[in-house]
Rosetta silent file (secondary structure, phi, psi, omega in degrees, C-alpha in Angstrom):
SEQUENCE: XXXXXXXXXXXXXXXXXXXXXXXXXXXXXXXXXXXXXXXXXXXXXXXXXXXXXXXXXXXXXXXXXXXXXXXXXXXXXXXXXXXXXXXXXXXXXXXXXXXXXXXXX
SCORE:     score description
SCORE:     0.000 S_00000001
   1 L     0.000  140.943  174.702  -11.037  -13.215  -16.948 S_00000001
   2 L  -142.332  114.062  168.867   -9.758  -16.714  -17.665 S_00000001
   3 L   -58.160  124.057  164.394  -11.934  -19.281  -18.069 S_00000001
   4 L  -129.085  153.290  168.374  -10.781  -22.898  -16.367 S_00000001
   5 E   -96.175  176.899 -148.284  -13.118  -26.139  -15.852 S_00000001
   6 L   -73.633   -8.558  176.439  -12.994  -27.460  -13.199 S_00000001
   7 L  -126.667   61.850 -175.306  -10.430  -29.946  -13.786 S_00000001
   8 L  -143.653 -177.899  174.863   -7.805  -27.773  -15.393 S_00000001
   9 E  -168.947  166.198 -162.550   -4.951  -25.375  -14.290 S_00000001
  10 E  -169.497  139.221 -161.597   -2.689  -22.894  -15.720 S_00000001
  11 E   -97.768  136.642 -170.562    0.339  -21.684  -15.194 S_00000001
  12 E  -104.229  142.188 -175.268    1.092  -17.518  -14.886 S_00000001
  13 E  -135.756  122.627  166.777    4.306  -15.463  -15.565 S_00000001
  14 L   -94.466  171.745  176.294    4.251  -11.656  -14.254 S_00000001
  15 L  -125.430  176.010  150.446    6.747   -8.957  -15.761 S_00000001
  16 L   -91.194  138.917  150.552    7.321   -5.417  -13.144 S_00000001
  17 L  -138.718 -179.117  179.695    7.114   -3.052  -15.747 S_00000001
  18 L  -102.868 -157.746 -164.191    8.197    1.068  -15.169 S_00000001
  19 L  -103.511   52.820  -18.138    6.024    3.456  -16.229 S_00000001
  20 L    62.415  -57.657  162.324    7.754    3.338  -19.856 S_00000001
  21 L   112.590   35.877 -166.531    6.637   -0.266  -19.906 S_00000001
  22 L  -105.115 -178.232 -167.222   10.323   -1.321  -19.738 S_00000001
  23 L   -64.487  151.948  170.518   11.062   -4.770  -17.191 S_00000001
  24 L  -148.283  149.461  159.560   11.780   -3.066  -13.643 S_00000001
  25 L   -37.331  162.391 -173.361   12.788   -4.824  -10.469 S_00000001
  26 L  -164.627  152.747  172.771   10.723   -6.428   -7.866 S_00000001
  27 L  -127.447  106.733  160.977   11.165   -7.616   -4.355 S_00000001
  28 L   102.035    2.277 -150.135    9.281   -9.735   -2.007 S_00000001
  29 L   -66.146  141.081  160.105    6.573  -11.128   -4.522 S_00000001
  30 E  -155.645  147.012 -175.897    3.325  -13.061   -3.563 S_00000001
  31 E  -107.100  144.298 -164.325    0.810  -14.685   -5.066 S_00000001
  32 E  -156.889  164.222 -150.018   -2.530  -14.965   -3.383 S_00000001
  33 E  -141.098   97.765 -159.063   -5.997  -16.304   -3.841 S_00000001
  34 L   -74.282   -0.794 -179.164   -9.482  -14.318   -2.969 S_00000001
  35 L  -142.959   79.896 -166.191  -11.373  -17.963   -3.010 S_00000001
  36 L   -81.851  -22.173  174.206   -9.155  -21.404   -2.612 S_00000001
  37 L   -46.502  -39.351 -166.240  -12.243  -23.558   -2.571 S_00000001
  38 L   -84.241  -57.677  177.685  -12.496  -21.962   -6.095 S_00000001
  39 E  -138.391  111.579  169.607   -8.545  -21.534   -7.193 S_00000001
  40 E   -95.662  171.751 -164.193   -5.302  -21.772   -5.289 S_00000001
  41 E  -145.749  129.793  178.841   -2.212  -20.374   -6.580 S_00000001
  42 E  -141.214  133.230 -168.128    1.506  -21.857   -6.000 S_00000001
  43 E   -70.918 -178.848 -177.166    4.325  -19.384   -6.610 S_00000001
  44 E  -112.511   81.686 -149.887    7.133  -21.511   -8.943 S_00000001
  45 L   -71.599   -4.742  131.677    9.626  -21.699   -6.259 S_00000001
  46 L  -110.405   34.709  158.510   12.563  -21.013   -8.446 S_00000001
  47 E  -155.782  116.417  163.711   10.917  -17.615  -10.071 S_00000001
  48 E   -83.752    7.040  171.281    8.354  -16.057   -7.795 S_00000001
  49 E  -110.060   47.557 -166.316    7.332  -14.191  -10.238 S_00000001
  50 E  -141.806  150.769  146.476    5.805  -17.271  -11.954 S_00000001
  51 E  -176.430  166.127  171.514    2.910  -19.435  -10.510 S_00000001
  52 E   -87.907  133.164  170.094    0.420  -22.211  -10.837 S_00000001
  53 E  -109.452  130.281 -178.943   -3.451  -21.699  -10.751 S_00000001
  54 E  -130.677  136.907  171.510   -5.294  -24.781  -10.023 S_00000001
  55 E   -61.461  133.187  170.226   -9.421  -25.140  -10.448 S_00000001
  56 L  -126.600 -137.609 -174.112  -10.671  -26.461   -6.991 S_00000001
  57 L   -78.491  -16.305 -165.445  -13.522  -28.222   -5.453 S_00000001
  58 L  -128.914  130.637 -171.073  -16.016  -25.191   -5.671 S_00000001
  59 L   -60.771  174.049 -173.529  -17.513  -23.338   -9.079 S_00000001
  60 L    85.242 -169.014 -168.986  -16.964  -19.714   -9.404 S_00000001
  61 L   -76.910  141.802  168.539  -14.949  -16.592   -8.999 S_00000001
  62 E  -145.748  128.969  169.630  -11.634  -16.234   -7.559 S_00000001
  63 E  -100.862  133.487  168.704   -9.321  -12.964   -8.100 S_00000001
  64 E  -103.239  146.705 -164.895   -5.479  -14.007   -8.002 S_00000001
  65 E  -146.675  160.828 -163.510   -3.283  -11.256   -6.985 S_00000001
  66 E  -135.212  147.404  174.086    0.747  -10.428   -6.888 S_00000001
  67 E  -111.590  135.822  172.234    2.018   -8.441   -4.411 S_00000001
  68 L   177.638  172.438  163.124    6.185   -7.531   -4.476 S_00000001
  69 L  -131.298  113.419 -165.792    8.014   -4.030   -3.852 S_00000001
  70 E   -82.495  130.068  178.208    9.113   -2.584   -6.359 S_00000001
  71 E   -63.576   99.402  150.141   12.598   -0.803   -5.922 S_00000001
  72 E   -94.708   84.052 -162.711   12.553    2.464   -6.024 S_00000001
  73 L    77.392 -141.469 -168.063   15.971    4.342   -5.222 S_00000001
  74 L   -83.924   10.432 -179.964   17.049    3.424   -2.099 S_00000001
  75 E  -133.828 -172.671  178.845   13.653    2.431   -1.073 S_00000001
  76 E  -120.319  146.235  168.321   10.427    0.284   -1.877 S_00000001
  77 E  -124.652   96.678  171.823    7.007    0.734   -3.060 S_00000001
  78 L    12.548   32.660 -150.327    4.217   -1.242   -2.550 S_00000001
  79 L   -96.744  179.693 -176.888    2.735   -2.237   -6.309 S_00000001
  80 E  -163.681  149.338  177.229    0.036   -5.339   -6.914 S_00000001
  81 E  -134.852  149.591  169.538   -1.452   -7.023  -10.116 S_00000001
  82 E  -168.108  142.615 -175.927   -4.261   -9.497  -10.385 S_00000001
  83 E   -99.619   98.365  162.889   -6.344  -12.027  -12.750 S_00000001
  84 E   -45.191  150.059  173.247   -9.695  -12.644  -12.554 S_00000001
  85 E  -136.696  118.006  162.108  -10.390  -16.603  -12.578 S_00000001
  86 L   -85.118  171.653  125.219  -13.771  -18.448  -13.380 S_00000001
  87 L  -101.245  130.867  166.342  -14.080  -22.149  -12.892 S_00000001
  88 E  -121.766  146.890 -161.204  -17.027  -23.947  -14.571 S_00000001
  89 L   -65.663  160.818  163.126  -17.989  -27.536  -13.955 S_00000001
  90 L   -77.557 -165.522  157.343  -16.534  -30.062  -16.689 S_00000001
  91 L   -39.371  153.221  163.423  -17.957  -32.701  -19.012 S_00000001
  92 L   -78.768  146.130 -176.578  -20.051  -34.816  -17.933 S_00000001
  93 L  -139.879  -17.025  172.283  -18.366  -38.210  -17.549 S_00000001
  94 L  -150.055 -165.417  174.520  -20.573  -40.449  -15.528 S_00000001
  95 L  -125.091  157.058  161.142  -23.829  -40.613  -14.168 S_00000001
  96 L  -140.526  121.483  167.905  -24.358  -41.108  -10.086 S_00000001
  97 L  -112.258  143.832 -168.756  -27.774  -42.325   -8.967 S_00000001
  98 L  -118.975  140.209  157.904  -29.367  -42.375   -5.669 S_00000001
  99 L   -97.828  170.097  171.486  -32.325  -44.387   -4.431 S_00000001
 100 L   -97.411 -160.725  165.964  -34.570  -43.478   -1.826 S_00000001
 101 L   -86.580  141.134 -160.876  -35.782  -45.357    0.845 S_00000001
 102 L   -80.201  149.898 -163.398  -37.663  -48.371   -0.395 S_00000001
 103 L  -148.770  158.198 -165.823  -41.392  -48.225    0.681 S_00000001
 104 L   -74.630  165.720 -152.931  -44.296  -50.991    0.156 S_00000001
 105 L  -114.069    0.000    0.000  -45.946  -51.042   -2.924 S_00000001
């Protein structure tokens, strides 16, 4: 899980690995976002296997997820990875006060 407040963002780099754990090919890659009120995700449009996670208007959970097909022989197979995200409110930085309706005294 990776912590962000609410006014932060962070940028992600996937590898493919084989089942050796050496670099392997990929096809087709997306990045995706199970809450964008919470986090959105923007692939890095010259590496998709790169992307930005940005904290968004609403606290809480979001799982970010990668998608791609990984080449196998002449064909492809389906794999996915994904990163829990929390968002927590910031600092405090100002105060905002409301009145009510004014009433005789």
């Amino acid at each position: 899980m990776i912590p962000l407040k609410d006014t932060e963002q962070v940028e992600l780099t996937a590898q493919a690995l084989d089942a050796k754990g050496l670099p392997a090919p990929v096809e087709n890659a997306v990045w995706a976002s199970s809450d964008v009120e919470v986090a959105s995700v923007e692939a890095d449009a010259s590496d998709p296997l790169k992307a930005v996670v940005k904290a968004e208007n609403k606290l809480g959970s979001a799982r970010i997820t990668l998608n791609a097909d990984a080449r196998i022989g002449d064909g492809e197979v389906p794999i996915s990875g994904f990163l829990d995200v929390e968002v927590t409110g910031g600092e405090a930085v100002e105060f905002a006060i409301a009145a009510g309706t004014p009433t005789p005294q």
